[in-house]
N, C-alpha and C positions, 0 to 999 in steps of 0.2 A: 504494500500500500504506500502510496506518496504519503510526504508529508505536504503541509500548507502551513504558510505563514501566518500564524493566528492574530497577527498586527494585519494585514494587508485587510483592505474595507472593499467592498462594489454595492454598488445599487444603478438600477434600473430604472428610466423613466420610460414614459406614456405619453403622447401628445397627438393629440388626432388634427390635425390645422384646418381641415375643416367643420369639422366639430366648432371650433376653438370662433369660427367667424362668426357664426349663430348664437353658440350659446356661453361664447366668452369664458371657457376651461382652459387653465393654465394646464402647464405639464404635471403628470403627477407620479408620485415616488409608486413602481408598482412590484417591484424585490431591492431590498436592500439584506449586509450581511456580512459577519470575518470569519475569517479562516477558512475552511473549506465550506462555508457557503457562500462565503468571495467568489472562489475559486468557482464554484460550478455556477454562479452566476456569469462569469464570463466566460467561462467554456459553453454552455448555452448561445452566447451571444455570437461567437465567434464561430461557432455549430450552424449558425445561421443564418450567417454572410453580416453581421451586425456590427458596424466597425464600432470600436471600445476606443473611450478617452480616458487618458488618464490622467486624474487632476485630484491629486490628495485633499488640496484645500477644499475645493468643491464639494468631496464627499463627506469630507466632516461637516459642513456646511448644512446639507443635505441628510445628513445622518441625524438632525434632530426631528428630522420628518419621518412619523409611523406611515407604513405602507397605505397605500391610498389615497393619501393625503396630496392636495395641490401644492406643488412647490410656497413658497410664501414669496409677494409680494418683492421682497429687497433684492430676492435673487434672478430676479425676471431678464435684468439684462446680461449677465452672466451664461442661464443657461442659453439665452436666445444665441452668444455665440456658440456656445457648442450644436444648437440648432441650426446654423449657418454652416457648421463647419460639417455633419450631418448629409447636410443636404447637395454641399460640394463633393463629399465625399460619392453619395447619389449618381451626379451628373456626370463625375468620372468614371465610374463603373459602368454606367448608360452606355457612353462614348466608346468605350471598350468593348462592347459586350455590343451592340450598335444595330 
């Protein structure tokens, strides 16, 4: 069996954008988790084709929100870059893939 580094954090957000025009839902925390439920949160993700950022501060940030919960307000423009960056990520694999 592996080990996992019981410090290392992931969580998972949700963001539907058009959902989000209508009925104005932020993104929302949908797995968060250490150690080996880090771990298979981002093995999931990457199982998935789901590109993963890594951003410590972020996750602590983030890590005060229970699952379900819409991001809070302060951090809107923060996640909205990793939503951009997201989304670039999208349009190059599109291009590629074509």
């Amino acid at each position: 069996m592996s080990s996992s580094d019981p410090e290392r954090k992931a969580l998972a957000l949700h963001y539907d954008a058009e959902a989000a025009i209508t009925d104005e839902h932020a993104p929302r925390v949908v797995a968060q988790g250490a150690g080996w439920v880090a771990e298979r949160i981002l093995a999931l993700a990457r199982q998935h084709g789901i590109p993963v950022s890594e951003d410590r501060d972020l996750v602590a940030l983030l890590s005060t929100c229970d699952v379900d919960d819409e991001i809070p307000p302060e951090l809107f423009s923060v996640v909205a870059e990793v939503l951009a960056w997201l989304h670039a990520c999208d349009c190059e694999r599109s291009a590629r893939h074509g």
